[in-house]
C-alpha positions as CSV (number, residue, x, y, z in Angstrom):
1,X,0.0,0.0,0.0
2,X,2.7,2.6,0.8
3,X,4.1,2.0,-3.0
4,X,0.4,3.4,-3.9
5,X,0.7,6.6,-1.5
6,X,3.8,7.1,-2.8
7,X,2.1,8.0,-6.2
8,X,-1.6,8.9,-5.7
9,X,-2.6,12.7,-4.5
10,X,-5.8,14.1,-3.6
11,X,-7.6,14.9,-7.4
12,X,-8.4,18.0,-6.0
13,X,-5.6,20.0,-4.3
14,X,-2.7,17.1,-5.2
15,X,-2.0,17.2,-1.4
16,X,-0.2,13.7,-0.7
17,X,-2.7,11.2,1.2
18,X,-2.1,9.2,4.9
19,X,-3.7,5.9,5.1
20,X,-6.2,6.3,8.3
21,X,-5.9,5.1,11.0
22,X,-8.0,1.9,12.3
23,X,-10.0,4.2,15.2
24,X,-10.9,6.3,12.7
25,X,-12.3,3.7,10.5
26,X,-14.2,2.4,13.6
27,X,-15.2,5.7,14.4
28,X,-16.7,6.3,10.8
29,X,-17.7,3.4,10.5
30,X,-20.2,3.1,13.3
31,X,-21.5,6.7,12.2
32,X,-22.3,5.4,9.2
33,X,-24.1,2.3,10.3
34,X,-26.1,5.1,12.2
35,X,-26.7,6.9,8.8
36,X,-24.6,10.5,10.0
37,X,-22.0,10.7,7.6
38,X,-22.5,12.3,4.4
39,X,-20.3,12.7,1.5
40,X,-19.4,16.1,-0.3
41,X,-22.2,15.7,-2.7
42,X,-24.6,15.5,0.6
43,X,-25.7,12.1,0.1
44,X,-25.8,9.5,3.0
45,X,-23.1,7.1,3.1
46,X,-24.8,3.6,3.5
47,X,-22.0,1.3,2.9
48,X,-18.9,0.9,5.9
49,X,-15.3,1.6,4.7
50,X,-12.8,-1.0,4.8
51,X,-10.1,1.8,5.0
52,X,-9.6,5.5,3.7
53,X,-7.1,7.5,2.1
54,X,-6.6,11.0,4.8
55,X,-5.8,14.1,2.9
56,X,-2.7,16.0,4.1
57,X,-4.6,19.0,5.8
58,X,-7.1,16.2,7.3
59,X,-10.5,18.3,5.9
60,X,-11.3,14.5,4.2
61,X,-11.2,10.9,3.6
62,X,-11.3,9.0,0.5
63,X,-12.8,5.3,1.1
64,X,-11.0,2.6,0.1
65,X,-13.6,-0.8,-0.9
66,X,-12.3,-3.8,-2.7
67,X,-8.7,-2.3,-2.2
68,X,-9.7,0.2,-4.8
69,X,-9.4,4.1,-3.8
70,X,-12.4,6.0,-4.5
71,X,-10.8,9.1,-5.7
72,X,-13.9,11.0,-7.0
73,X,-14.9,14.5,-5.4
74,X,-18.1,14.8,-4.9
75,X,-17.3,11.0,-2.9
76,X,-14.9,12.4,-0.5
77,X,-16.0,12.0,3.4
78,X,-15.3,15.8,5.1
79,X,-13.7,15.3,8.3
């Protein structure tokens, strides 16, 4: 995995990722299960993260499922 932080940035600032953290996983993750976490595009995340890619200044998450990084926007998880 740290081969793929080497290379991948946010798509929207190119600030370099951190790979979170498993407390925060758990910690999103049970917000999610009780449906209070919402994406930038203000939709209702519904499925639990397996991990997450943390932007440098820490304002968001990109989720990580099936070891493939969602780098889209609109799909980031503010912080």
């Amino acid at each position: 995995m740290q081969d793929l932080l080497d290379i991948l940035c946010c798509p929207e600032t190119h600030q370099p990722f951190q790979l979170a953290d498993a407390q925060l996983i758990a910690d999103l993750n049970a917000k999610i299960k009780a449906g209070q976490i919402k994406n930038r595009d203000g939709k209702v995340v519904t499925e639990p993260i397996e991990s997450g890619l943390v932007r440098q200044d820490r304002k968001y998450l990109y989720a990580v499922r099936n070891n493939i990084p969602l780098l889209l926007i609109n799909e980031a998880i503010p912080l």
